[in-house]
N, C-alpha and C positions, 0 to 999 in steps of 0.2 A: 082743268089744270089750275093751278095754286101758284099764282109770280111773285117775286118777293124783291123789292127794291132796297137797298142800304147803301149808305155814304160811303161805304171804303169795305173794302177787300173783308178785312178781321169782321166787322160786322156783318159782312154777309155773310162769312164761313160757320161763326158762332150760332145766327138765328137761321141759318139754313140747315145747318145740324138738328137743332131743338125742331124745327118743324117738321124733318123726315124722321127723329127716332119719334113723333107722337101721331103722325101725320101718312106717314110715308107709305102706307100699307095700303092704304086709301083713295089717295090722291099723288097725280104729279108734281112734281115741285121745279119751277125755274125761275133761276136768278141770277139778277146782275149787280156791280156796283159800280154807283157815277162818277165815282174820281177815279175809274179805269175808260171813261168814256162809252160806253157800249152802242150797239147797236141802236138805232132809236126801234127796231122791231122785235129786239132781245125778247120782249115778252109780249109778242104780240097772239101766241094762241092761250093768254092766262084769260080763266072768266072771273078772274077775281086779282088785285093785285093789294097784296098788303106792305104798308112803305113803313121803315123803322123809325121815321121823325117825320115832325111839321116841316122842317128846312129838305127833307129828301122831297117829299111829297110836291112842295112848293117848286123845286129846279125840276124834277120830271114834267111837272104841268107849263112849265115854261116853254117846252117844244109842244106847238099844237102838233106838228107831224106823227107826236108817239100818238097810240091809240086810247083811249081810255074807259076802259072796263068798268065792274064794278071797284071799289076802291077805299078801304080802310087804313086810317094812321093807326100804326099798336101802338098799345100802353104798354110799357117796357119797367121790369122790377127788377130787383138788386138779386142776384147768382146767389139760391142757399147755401153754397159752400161757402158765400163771403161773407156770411152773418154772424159765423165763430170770432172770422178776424177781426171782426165790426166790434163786438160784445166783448173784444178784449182789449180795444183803446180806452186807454185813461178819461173818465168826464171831462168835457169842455169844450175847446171850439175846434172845431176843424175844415179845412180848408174842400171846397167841391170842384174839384175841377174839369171841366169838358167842354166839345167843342163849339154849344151852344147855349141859350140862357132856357132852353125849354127841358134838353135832359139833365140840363140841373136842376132847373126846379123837378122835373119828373123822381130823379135821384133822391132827395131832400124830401120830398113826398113818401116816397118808396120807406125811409128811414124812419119817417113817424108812425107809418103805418102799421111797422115790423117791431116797434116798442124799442126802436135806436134811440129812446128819449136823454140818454144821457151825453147822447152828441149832441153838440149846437154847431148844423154847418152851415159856411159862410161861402156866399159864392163866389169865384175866381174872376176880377174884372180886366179885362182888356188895358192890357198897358201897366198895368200896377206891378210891382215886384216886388214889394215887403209889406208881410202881415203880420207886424208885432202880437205878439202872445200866442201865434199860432204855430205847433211842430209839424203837427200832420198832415198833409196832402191826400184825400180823396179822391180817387179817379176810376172810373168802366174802361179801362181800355186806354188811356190818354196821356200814360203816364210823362210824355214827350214837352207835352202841355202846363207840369206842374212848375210853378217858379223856383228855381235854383235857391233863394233865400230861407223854403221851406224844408228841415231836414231829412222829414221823414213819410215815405209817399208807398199808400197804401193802395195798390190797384187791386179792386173787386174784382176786375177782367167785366169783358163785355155784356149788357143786361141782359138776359132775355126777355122774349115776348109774357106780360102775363096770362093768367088763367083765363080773364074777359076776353082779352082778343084770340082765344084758342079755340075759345066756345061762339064768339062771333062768327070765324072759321067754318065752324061743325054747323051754324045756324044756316050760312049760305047757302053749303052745298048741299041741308037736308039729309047728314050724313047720322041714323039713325043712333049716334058711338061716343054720344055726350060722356056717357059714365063711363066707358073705356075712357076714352082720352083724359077723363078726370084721375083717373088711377094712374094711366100712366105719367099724367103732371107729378101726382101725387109722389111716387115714386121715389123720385132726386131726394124729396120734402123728408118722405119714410128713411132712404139710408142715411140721410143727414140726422133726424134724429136717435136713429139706430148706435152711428159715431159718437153722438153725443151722449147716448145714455152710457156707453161703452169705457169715454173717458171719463162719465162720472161715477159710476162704478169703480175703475182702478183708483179716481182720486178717493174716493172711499176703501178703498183696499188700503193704498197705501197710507192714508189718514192713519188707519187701524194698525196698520205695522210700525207704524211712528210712535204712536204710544203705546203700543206693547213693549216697543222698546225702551222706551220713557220707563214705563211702569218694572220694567228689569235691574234699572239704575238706583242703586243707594240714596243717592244724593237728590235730594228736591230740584225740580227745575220747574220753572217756568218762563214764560214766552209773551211779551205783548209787542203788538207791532205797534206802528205810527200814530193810530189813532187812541192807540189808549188802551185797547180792545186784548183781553188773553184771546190768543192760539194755542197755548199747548200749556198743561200742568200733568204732572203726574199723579201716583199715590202720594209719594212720599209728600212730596208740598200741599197737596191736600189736606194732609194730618199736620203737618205743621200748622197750617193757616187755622187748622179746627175746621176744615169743611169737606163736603162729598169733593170727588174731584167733579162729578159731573155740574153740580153748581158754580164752577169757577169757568168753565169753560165759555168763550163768545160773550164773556160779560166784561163791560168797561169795570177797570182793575181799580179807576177810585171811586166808585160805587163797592166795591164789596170787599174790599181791602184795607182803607185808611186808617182802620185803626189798630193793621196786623204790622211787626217789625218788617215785614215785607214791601207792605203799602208805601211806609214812612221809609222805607230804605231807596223805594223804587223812584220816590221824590229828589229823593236827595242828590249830590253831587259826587257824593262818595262810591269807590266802586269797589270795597270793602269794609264790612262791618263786623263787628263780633257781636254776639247775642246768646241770649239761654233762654232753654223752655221748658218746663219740666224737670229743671234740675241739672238738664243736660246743656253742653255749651254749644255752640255752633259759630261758622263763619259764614257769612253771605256776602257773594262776588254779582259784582254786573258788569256784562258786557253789552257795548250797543256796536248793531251791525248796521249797514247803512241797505240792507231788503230786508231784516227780519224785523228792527225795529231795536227791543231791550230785551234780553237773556238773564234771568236772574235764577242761580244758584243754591244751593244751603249745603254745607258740608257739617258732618258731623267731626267737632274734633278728634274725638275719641276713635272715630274709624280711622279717618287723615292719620289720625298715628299710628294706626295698625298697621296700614298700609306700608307706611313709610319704615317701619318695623320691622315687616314681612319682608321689604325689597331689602333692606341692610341684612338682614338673616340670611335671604337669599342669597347677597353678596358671600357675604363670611362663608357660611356652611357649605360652598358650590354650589347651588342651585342654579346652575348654569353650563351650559359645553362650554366647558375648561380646556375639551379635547380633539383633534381632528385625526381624519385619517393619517397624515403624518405620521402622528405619536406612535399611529402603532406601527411596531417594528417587524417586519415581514420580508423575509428572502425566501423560505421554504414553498414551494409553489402553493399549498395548501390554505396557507397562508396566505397569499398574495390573490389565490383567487375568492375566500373569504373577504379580504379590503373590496376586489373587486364587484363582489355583487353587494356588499355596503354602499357602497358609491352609485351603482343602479339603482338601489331601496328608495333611498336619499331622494331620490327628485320625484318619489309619487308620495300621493298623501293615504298612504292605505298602510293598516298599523303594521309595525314588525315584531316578527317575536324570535329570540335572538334563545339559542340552544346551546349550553354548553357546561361542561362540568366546572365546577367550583374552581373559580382563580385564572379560568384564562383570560378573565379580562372582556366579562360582555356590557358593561358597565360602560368602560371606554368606546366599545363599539357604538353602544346609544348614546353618549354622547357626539360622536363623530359623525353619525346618520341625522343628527338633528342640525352639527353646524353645518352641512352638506345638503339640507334639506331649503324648500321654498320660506319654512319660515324661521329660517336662522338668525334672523333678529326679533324674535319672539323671545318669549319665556320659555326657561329645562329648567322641571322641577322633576327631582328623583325622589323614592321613598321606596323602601324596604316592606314588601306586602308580609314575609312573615315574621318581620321582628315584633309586631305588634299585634296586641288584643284585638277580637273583631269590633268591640265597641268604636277603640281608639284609631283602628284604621280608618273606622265610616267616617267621624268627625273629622278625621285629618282629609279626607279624599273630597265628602261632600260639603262640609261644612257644618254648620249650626243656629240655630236660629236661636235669637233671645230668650232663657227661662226652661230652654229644651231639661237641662238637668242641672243639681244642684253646684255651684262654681262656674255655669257656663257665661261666659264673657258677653258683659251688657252688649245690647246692641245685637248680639250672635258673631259667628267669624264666617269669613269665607273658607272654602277649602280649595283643594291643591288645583280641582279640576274647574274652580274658577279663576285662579290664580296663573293658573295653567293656560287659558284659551288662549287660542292668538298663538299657540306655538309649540310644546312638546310635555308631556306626561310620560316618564319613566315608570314601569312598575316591578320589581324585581321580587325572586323568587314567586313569582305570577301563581307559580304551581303549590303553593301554601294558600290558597285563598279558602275562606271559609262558602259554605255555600249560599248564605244569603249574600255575602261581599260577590258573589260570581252572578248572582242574579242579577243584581245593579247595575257592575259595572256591563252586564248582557245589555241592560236597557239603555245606558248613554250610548254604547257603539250604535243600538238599531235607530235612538231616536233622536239623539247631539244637544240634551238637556238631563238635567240632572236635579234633584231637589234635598235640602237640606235636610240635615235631621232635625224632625222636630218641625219642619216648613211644611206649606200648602202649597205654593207656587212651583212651577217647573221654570229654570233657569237654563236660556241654552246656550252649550257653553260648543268653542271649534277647535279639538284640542288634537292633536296629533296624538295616535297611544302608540309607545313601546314597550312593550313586557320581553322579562326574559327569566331563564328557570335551568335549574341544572336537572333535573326530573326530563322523563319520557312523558308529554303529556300525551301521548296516544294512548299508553300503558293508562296512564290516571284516565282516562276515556272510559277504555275498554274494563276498569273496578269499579267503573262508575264512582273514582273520587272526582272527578273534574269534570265540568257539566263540556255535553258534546256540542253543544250550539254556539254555546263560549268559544271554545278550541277552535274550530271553524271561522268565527268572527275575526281569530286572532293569532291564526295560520296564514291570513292573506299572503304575507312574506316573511316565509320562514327560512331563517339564517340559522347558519349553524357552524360557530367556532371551534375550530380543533384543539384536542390538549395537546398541550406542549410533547408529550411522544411520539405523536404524529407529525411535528415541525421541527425534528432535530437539525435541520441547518438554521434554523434559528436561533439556536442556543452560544454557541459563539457573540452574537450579536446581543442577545440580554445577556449577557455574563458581562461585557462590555459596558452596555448604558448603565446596569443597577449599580457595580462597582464604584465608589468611591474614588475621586480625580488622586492619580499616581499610582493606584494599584491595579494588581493583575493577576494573571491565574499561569500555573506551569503548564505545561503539556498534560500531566500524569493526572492533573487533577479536572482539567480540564474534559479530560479522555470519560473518568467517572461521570460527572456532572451531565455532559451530552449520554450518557449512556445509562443513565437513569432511568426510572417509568414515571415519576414526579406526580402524584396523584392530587395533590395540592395546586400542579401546574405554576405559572406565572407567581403566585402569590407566594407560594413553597420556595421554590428558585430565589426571589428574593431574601426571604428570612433566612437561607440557609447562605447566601452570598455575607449578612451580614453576619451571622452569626462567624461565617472565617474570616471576612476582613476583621472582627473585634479583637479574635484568638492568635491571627499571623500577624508576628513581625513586619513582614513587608509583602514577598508574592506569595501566596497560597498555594500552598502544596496538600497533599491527600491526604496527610494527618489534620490538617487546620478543618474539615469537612464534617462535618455531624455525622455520629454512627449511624443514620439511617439512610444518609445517602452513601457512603464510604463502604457501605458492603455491596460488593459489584455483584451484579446478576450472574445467574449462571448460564450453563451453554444453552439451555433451550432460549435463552433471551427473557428468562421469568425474572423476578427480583426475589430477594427471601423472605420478602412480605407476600407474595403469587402461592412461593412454595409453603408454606405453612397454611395458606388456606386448604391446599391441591393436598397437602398430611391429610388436613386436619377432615377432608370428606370421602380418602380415602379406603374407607370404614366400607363407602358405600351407600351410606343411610341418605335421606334430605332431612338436613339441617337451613330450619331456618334462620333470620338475621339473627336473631334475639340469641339464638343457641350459638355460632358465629361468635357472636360478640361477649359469649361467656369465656368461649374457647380462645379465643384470641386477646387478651385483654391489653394487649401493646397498641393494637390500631382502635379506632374510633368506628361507631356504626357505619360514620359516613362512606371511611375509609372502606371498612367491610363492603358496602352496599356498590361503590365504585370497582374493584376489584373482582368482585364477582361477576359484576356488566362485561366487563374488560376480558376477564375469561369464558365468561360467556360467547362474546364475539370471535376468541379464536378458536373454539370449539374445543375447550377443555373442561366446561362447567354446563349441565344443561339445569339452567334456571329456571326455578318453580315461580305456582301464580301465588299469593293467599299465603295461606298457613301449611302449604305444599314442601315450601322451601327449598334449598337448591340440593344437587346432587351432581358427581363427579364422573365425566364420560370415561371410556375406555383408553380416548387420546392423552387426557389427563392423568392416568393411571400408567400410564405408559412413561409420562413425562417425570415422575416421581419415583418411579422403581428404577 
């Protein structure tokens, strides 16, 4: 049996621990401690008693009555888990505190040995209570012990026994398990530096994501702390200074600097300077932090103004929700439950893509999904996918890098979807995209970077997408005009706004807001207007509001009405734009759009291509695919004769 004597309760709990998880399998273990009094026979079947200190050792031998066996003092070392917190105090002096002058010196020993060389500790004297220059308090367990005047008190917790006296142990009893029991020491030693390799790993992870981020930024930065020393430069200040970025790094900054405008600026008092390099102007800002040290800057003017250009444009032009659900006006249930699953979309970050025919106002919706959304104080930037060229859209969407093509703006420009992060990207008429524009904008949704034309670098940008389209993009799927991995990407949340035909108690209500303050509409004209097919929608009903308040003296009556709303439908509920199509295919033949739009030369293709959906839904047109074109059911035939 194995006795084990300690001063106090915690040290016998701590080193009676350490001795059964290394010990325990092997040998009995019993123990007491003397400041609970114990038995003087507490450990009278031990063939061996090992004591945690010279002073334990000394008050047991002061009872001859106990009995005395064989008998070793341990050599007691500093808890590897307390060697981190050791290696992260500041150099200097430190205070040792405990409750005798041998395991301080033992403590103090322990710390040279383990390469604590950058502590100098000073030991705690009886009576004394102010140790000018010193913060920190050292202590195994004793934290009770440390002077009040010391602010800052770092207990390692209790020592344990070292490896010498484990193996003194294994010697006694002849216990064959020397290298076992070295492994299992080992152990503690192994996960401790397991953790440690663990947090120096992530500190090199996240080193590595700190300057990729650096290296994403425009603007030069660099970084020196206290002592003088860079911690962080980028590309960009790299190229300014004329050097690799990796020669700048962990190098004192007036060694390889003094004779860059940076060096000279980093001297000085100033925490603004202007400068040119190359032709080019710049600004250099310095901030000093009181952990990082000094932050020094470089902007380019020429960008600063772009920026500041881009956000005033933005102002001006709306590039912003201007809009909220409010605005939009909704009593028709159809309507009301349209706002309502808007207002569901809103609070996830997954794209919406907003369906609806020309003019009902899906514009408004994605602006109202974005001020309703998590990053409504973000950036809404809108753009029109098919008013423009596919060259002109790329550059507008991803930007451009300096030299890309001839007139392209020194420096290069950002685009929308850098301008954008942080908050919302609009993309309208989604369903005009060319297909290399559908390839790209495929790769930002899978991978949230994007790269300039003309660039090498991948930029990742966190932009909320909206698209919206007056087009069937299933139909564009299934002709194989719109790629299907797209569509899917950007079906997550598919909305879909009703034309104004379908929300006639709504009409009352925009006849109201569009009108001009003091004017009004009669009954008779009113009656027309709600009874409309409006294939223009929301946008139509305007123009056609102004166009009679310009023409009426005061209320508007159903002469003051443009001839294309002022001819009422007939009884099947068709309009005389329905019935001239339902003539014009009553032949029998498929006629497709192109043919349509010879025949009809009053409405527009667009009008043509709306109209035939519309009769198509109510089962008076059965719409062809291709160059098939459509054709006139029986119901339709019916509805004309």
């Amino acid at each position: 049996m194995l006795g084990l004597a300690a001063g106090n309760e915690k040290t016998e709990a701590v080193l009676k621990q350490q001795l059964k998880k290394l010990l325990g399998d092997f040998l009995e273990i019993q123990s007491c401690a003397l400041d609970m009094d114990p038995d003087p026979d507490c450990l009278s079947r031990a063939d061996m008693i090992v004591f945690s200190s010279d002073s334990v050792r000394r008050e047991w031998e002061s009872f001859p009555e106990r009995r005395h066996p064989h008998t070793i003092t341990g050599i007691r070392t500093i808890d590897p888990e307390a060697i981190t917190d050791l290696l992260q105090l500041p150099a200097g002096k430190v205070l040792l505190v405990n409750e005798d002058r041998q395991s301080i010196s033992e403590t103090a020993e322990s710390m040279y040995q383990l390469g604590l060389t950058h502590l100098t500790p000073v030991p705690v004297e009886t009576g004394r209570l102010y140790y000018p220059g010193i913060q920190t308090a050292v202590t195994p367990g004793e934290a009770a012990l440390c002077p009040t005047s010391v602010p800052h008190i770092l207990d390692i917790g209790v020592r344990p026994f070292s490896m010498k006296t484990l193996l003194d142990i294994v010697d006694f009893f002849q216990l064959p398990l020397a290298a076992p029991i070295s492994e299992r020491y080992l152990q503690t030693i192994v996960g401790l530096q397991r953790s440690l390799l663990e947090k120096e790993e992530q500190t090199k992870n996240l080193s590595a994501h700190y300057h990729e981020l650096l290296d994403q930024v425009d603007d030069a930065i660099l970084a020196v702390d206290h002592s003088g020393v860079i911690t962080a430069a980028n590309e960009p200040m790299a190229a300014f200074c004329g050097m690799l970025e990796e020669s700048i790094l962990h190098q004192k900054a007036s060694d390889i600097l003094s004779g860059t405008p940076v060096g000279q600026f980093l001297l000085s008092d100033d925490v603004r300077r202007p400068s040119a390099s190359r032709g080019e102007e710049f600004v250099l800002y310095k901030t000093r932090t009181a952990s990082s040290g000094t932050i020094i800057t470089v902007k380019s003017v020429e960008t600063a103004f772009e920026v500041e250009e881009t956000a005033k444009r933005a102002y001006q032009d709306g590039l912003r929700a201007q809009y909220t659900l409010d605005d939009i006006i909704a009593r028709d249930p159809a309507m009301v439950q349209a706002k309502e699953a808007a207002r569901r979309m809103a609070g996830s970050s997954y794209p919406v893509q907003i369906q609806g025919e020309t003019g009902v106002g899906k514009e408004l919706f994605a602006h109202a999904v974005h001020h309703n959304s998590p990053v409504w104080q973000g950036p809404f930037f809108a753009v029109n996918a098919g008013a423009m060229t596919e060259s002109l859209l790329l550059s507008e969407l991803f930007g451009y890098e300096e030299g890309t093509f001839t007139g392209a703006q020194k420096g290069g420009r950002r685009g929308l979807f850098e301008l954008a992060s942080g908050g919302t990207l609009f993309l309208d008429e989604i369903g005009d995209l060319s297909p290399s524009v559908q390839g790209q904008l495929l790769r930002v949704l899978q991978e949230g970077e994007i790269r300039r034309v003309g660039g090498s670098r991948n930029i990742p940008v966190d932009v909320r997408i909206i698209t919206a389209t007056n087009k069937v993009l299933k139909e564009e799927v299934d002709t194989g005009r719109f790629r299907a991995d797209l569509f899917y990407r950007l079906q997550v949340l598919p909305l879909k706004v009703p034309p104004l035909r379908e929300r006639k108690q709504d009409i009352p209500l925009l006849v109201e807001a569009f009108l001009p303050e003091g004017r009004s509409v009669d009954a008779e004209a009113l009656k027309i207007l709600t009874a409309c097919h409006w294939p223009g929608n929301i946008r139509e009903l305007k123009s056609c509001l102004a166009y009679a308040a310009t023409l009426s003296s005061g209320v508007i009556s159903p002469q003051d009405l443009p001839d294309t709303v002022s001819r009422a439908p007939d009884v099947s509920g068709l309009t005389t734009d329905d019935t001239d199509i339902l003539h014009v295919l009553s032949d029998g033949k498929h006629k497709s759009l192109k043919q349509l739009e010879q025949d009809l030369p009053q409405l527009t293709l667009q009008q043509i291509r709306l109209r035939i959906h519309q009769l198509h839904e109510q089962g008076l047109v059965q719409k062809g695919r291709g160059r098939l074109g459509s054709q006139i059911t029986q119901s339709g035939l019916k509805s004309v004769t």
